[in-house]
C-alpha positions in Angstrom: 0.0 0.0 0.0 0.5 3.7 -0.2 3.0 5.6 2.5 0.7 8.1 4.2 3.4 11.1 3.5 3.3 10.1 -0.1 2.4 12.8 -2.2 -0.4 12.3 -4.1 0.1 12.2 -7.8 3.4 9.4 -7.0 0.2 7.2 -4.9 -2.2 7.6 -8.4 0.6 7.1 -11.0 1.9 4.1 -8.7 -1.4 2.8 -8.7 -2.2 3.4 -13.0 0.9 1.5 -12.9 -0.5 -1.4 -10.9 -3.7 -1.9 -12.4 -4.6 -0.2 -16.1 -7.7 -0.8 -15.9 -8.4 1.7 -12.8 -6.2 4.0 -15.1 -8.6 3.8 -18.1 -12.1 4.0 -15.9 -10.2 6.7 -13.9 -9.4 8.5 -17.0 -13.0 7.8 -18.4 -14.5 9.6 -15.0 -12.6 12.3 -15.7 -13.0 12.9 -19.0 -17.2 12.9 -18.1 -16.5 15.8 -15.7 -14.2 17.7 -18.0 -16.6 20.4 -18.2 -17.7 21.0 -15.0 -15.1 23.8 -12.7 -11.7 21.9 -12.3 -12.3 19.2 -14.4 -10.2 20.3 -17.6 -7.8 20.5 -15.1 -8.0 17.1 -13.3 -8.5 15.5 -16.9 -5.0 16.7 -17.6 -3.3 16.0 -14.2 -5.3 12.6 -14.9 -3.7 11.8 -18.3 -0.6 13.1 -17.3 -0.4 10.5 -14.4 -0.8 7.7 -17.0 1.2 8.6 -19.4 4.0 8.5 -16.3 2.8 5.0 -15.5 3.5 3.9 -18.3 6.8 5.8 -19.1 7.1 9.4 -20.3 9.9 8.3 -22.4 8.0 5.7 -24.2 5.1 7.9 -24.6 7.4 10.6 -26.2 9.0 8.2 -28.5 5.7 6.8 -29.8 3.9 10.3 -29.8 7.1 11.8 -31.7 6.7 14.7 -29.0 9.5 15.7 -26.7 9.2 14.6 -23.0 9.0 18.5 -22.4 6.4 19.3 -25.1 4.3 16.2 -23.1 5.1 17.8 -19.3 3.9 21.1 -20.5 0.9 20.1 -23.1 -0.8 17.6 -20.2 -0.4 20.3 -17.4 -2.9 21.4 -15.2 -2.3 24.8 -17.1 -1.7 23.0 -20.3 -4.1 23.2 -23.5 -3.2 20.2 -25.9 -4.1 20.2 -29.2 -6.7 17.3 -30.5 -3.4 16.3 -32.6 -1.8 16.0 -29.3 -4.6 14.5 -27.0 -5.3 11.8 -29.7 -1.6 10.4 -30.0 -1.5 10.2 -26.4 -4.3 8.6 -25.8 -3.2 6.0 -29.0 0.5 5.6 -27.3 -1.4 4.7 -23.8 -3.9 2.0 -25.5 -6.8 4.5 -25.2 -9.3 6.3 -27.7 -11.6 9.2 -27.7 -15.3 8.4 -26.5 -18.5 10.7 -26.7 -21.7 10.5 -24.9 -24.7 12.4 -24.9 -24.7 14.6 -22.1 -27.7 14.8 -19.3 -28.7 17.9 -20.9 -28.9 16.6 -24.5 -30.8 13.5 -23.3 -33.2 15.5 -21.2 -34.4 17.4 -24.3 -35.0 14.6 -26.3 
């Protein structure tokens, strides 16, 4: 288990590296909430704890991108471009979902 003075995103990439598929639903969770305050945010913090799991370096490689281009595009503050976002998720195993939002479905 976790060390209690562990900080927090070493415990959440420690445990995307244990177990990929928490990674995946964790990244799917976040992705549903990317719109709501903080959640563009935590969707990037998210991703950029995978792509750490699974190596940075190997991410890079695959993605062509520099490991710096990568820090900075999946920071909190970052602002990747679909170009970007879509090679990640393709170098971590993932792809792009959409779902009808609540508010979509309620008018229908």
């Amino acid at each position: 288990m976790s060390r209690p003075d562990r900080p927090h995103d070493e415990t959440l990439i420690a445990l995307m590296r244990d177990d990929p598929a928490f990674a995946a639903e964790l990244l799917s969770a976040a992705l549903a909430e990317a719109q709501q305050p903080g959640g563009r945010e935590a969707l990037l913090t998210t991703l950029r704890c995978y792509a750490e799991a699974k190596g940075m370096s190997a991410i890079a490689q695959e993605t062509g991108l520099s490991r710096e281009s990568l820090y900075r595009a999946l920071s909190a503050r970052g602002n990747p471009t679909l170009k970007t976002l879509l090679a990640v998720l393709k170098a971590l195993g993932l792809r792009l979902g959409v779902d009808r939002s609540e508010k979509s479905t309620a008018a229908a």
